[in-house]
C-alpha positions in Angstrom: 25.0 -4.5 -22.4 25.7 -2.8 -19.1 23.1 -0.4 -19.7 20.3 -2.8 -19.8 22.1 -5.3 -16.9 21.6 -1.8 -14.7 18.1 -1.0 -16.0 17.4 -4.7 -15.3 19.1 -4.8 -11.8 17.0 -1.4 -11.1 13.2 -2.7 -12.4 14.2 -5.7 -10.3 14.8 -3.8 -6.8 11.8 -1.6 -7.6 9.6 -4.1 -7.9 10.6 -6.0 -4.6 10.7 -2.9 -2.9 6.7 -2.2 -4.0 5.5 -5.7 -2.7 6.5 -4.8 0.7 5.4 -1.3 1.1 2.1 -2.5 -0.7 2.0 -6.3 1.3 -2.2 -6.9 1.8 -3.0 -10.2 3.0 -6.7 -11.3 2.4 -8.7 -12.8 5.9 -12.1 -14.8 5.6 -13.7 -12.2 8.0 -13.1 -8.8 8.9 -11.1 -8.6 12.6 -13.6 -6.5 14.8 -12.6 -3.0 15.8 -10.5 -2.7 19.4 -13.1 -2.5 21.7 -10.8 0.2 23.7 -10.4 2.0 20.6 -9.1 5.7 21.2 -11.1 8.4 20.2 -9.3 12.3 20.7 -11.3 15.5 21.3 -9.8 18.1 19.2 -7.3 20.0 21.3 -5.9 22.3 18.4 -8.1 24.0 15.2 -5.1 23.5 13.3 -4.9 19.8 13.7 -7.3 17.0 12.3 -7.8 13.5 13.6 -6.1 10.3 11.4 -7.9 7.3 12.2 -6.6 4.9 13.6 -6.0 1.6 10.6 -5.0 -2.1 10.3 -1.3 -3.1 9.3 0.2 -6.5 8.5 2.7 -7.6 10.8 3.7 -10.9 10.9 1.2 -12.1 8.2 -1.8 -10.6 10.3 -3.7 -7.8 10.7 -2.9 -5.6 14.1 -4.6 -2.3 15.1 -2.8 1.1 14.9 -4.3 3.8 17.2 -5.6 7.4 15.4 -3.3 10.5 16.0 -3.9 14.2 15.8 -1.7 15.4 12.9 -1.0 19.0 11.4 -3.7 20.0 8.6 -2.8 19.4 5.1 -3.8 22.8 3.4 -5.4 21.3 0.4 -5.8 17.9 1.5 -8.1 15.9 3.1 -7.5 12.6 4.8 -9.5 9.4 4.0 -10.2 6.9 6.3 -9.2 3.1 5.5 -12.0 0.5 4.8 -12.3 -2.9 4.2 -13.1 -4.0 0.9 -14.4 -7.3 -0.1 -12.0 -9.5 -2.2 -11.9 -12.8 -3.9 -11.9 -15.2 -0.9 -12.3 -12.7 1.9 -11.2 -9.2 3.2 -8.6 -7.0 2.7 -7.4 -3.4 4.3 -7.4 -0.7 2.3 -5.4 2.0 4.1 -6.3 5.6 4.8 -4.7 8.2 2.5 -4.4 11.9 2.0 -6.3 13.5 -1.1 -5.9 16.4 -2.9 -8.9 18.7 -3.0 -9.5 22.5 -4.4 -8.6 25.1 -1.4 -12.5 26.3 -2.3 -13.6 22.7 -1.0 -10.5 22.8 1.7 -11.9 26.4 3.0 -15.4 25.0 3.1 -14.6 22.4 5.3 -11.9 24.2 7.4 -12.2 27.4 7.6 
């Protein structure tokens, strides 16, 4: 019986924990970029530019400037979109993806 109170207990904090690190609110309309968005000229090879993206804060969408970050050998980062929902809008955050080094080296190297 404790067994399954714990494994109960854990599925319980896991899933509250996954709302909020995965919280999207939906908007009727997409918010316009910044209009002072920041764009970086590349200042080191080994570096690539991460976009800059839309997190929730407060139940709204607020802008995040880009940022030089180290390259990912084997990775390549995506930028966020929007993507059309039921009822409206929602941010789809930028991410890393794996690729093969052969594509990496193409595109790096």
């Amino acid at each position: 019986m404790k067994t399954l109170h714990k494994i109960t207990v854990l599925f319980v904090l896991a899933l509250f924990t996954c709302s909020f690190s995965f919280s999207q609110i939906v908007v009727s309309e997409k918010p316009e970029d910044p209009a002072n968005k920041i764009v970086q000229k590349l200042t080191k090879r080994s570096q690539v530019w991460v976009a800059g993206d839309w997190t929730v804060e407060n139940n709204q969408y607020v802008w995040t400037e880009g940022y030089w970050e180290n390259k990912r050998p084997g990775y390549v980062f995506i930028a966020g979109y929007w993507e059309k929902r039921s009822g409206g809008w929602t941010w789809v955050p930028g991410t890393w993806k794996k690729i093969s080094m052969k594509n990496w080296n193409a595109l790096y190297a």
